[in-house]
KOLDRENVO-686357 format. One record per residue (C-alpha): residue number from 1; residue in three letters; chain; x, y, z. Coordinates in Angstrom, 3 decimals, always signed. Example, Ala and Ser with C-alpha at 12.3 -4.5 7.8 and 13.67 -1.06 7.14 Angstrom:
% KOLDRENVO-686357
[1, "Ala", "A", [+12.300, -4.500, +7.800]]
[2, "Ser", "A", [+13.670, -1.060, +7.140]]
% end
This chain:
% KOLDRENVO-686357
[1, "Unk", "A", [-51.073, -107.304, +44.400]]
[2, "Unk", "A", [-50.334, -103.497, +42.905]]
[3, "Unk", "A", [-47.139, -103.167, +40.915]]
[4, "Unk", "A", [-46.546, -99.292, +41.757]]
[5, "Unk", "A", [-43.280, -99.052, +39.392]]
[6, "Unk", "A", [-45.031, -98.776, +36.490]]
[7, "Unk", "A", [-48.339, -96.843, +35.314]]
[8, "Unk", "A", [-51.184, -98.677, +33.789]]
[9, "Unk", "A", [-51.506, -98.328, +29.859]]
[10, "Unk", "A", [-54.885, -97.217, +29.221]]
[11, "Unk", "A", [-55.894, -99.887, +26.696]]
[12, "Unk", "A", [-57.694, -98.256, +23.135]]
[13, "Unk", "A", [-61.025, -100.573, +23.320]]
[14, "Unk", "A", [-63.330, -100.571, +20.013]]
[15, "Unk", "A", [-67.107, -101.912, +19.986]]
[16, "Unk", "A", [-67.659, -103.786, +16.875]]
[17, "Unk", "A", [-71.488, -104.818, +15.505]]
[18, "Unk", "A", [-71.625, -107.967, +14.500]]
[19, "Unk", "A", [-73.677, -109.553, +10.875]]
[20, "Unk", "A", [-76.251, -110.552, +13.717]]
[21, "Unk", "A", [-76.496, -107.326, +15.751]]
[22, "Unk", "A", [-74.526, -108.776, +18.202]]
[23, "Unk", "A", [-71.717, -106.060, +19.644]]
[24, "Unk", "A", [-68.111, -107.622, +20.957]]
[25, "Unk", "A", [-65.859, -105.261, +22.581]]
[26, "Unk", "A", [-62.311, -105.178, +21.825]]
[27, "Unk", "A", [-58.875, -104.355, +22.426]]
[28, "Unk", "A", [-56.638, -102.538, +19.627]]
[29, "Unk", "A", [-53.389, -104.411, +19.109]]
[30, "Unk", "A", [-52.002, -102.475, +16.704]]
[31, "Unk", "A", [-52.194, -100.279, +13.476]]
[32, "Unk", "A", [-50.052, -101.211, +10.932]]
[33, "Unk", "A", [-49.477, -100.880, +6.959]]
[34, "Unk", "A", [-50.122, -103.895, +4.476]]
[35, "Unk", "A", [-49.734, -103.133, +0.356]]
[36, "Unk", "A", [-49.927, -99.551, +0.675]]
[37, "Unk", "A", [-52.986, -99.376, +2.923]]
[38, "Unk", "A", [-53.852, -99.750, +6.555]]
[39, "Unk", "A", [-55.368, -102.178, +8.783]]
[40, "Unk", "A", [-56.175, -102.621, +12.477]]
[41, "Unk", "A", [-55.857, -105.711, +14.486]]
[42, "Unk", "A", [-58.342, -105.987, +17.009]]
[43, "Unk", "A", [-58.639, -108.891, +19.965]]
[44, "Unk", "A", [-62.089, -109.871, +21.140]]
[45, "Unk", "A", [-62.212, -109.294, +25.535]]
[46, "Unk", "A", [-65.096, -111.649, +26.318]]
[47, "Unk", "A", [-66.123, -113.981, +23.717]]
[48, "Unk", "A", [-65.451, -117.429, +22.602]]
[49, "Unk", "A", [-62.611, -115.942, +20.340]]
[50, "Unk", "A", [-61.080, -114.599, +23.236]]
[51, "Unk", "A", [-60.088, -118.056, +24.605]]
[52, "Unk", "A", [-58.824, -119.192, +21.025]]
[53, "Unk", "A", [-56.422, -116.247, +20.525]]
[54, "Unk", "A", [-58.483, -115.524, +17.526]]
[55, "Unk", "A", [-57.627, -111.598, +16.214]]
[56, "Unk", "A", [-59.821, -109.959, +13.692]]
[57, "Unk", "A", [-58.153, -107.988, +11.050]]
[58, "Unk", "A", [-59.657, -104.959, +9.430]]
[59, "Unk", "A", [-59.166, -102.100, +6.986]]
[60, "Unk", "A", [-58.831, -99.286, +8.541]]
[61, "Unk", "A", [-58.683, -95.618, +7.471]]
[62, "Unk", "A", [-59.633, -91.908, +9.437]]
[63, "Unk", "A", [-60.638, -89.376, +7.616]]
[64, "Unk", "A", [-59.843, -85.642, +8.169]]
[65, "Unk", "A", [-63.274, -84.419, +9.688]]
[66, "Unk", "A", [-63.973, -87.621, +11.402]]
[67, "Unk", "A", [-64.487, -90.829, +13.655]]
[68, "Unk", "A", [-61.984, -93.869, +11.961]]
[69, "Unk", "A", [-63.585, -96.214, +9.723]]
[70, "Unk", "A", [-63.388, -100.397, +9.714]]
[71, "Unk", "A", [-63.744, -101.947, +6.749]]
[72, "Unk", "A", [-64.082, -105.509, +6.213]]
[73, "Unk", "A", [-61.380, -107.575, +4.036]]
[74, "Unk", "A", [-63.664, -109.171, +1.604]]
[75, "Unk", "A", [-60.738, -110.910, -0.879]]
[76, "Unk", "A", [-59.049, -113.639, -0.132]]
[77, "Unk", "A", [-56.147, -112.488, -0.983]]
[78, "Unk", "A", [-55.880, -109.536, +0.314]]
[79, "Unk", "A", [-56.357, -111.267, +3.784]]
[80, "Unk", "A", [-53.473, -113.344, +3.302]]
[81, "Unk", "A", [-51.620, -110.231, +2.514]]
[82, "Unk", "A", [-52.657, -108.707, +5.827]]
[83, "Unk", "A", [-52.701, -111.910, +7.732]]
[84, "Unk", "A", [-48.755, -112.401, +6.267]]
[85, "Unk", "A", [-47.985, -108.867, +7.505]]
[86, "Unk", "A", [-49.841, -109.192, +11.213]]
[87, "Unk", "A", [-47.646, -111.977, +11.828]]
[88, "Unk", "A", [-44.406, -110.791, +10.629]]
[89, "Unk", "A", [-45.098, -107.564, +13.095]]
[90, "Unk", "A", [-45.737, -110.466, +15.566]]
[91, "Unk", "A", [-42.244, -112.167, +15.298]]
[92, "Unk", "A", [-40.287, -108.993, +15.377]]
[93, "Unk", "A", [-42.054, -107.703, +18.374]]
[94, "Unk", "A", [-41.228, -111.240, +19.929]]
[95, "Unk", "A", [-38.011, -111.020, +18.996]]
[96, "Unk", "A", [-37.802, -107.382, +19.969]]
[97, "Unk", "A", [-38.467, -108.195, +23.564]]
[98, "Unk", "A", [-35.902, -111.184, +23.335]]
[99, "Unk", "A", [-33.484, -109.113, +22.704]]
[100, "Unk", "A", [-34.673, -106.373, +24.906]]
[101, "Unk", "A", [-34.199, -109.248, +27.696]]
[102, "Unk", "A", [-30.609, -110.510, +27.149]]
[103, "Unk", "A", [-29.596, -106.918, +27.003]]
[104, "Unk", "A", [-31.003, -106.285, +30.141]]
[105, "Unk", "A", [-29.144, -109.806, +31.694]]
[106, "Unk", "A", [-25.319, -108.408, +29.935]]
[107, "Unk", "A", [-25.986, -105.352, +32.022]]
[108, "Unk", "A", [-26.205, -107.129, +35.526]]
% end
């Protein structure tokens, strides 16, 4: 079945290399800012991840003359940091579209 009201959203995909050589391919949540750098969430398409709802978090950064760079989180730490601030962007978006629904029920 085609929904014709609304336009697909071309989905931002990103190949990533795995420690084994492996490649996964995956879909860009979102950018966002954590302790005054950035980060990209990314969500595996066909993997064993996939199915668990696992997301993998990255630094991220684009330079000037260039393609954008992942980095890996390698401190603890900072990963809680990052993991804190991915799912605070979580709940507001969730609660974002919660109240993006009741508004749209007081208008009927």
């Amino acid at each position: 079945m085609e929904n014709n009201n609304m336009e697909p959203q071309e989905e931002m995909t990103v190949t990533l290399t795995m420690d084994d050589g492996s490649e996964v391919e995956c879909v860009v949540l979102t950018i966002f800012e954590a302790g005054q750098r950035d980060y990209i969430a990314l969500l595996p398409m066909d993997s064993a991840d996939a199915e668990e709802g696992e997301v993998y978090l990255y630094r991220y950064s684009e330079p000037e003359d260039g393609e954008p760079v992942l980095d890996n989180i390698e401190d603890d730490e900072e990963y809680e940091i990052v993991a804190d601030a991915f799912d605070e962007l979580l709940d507001a978006q969730e609660y974002d579209e919660l109240i993006g629904e009741d508004e749209l029920e007081d208008m009927e």
